[in-house]
N, C-alpha and C positions, 0 to 999 in steps of 0.2 A: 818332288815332294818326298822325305823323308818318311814318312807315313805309309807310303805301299812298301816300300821294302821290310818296314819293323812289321807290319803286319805277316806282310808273306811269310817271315819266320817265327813265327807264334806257335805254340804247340794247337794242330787241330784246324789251323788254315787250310781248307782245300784250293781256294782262290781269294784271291783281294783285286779284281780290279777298277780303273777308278776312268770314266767316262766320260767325255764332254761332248753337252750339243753341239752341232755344226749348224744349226738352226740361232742358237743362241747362247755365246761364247760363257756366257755369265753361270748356265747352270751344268752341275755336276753331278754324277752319279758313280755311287763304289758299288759294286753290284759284287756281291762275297756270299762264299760258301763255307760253313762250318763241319765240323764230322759231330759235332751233338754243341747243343742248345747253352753247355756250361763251359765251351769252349767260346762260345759270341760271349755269355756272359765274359769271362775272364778279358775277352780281348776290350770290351768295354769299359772296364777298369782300369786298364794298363796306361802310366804315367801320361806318355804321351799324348793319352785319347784323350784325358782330365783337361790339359793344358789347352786340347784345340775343341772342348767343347770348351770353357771358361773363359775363350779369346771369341767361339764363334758368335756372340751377340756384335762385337762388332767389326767383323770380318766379312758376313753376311746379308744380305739383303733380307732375308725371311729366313723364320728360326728350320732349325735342320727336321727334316721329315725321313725318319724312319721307319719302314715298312717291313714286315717280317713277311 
């Protein structure tokens, strides 16, 4: 997935990883670290992100849960 490595190089990435159950192949988790709060914001902007939220209604079973 092209998506951990554009992230990894983001100004203000500490971590980007990205998880899958071994319980249940289907669900995923990117469990990431920021160095401040306007750093997540920017990376949630970034082209990329746009494209795989605007595709994630139907790429996904259940809409995305993000948790801060």
């Amino acid at each position: 997935m092209t998506l951990v490595p554009q992230t990894r190089a983001e100004a203000g990435c500490i971590n980007y990883d990205l998880h899958q159950f071994t319980e249940d192949k289907s669900v995923f988790i990117f469990y990431e670290n920021w160095v401040t709060l306007n750093d997540l914001d920017g990376h949630m902007e970034m082209p990329y992100l746009r494209v795989l939220k605007a595709k994630a209604a139907d790429l996904l079973a259940e809409p995305l849960d993000i948790t801060l």
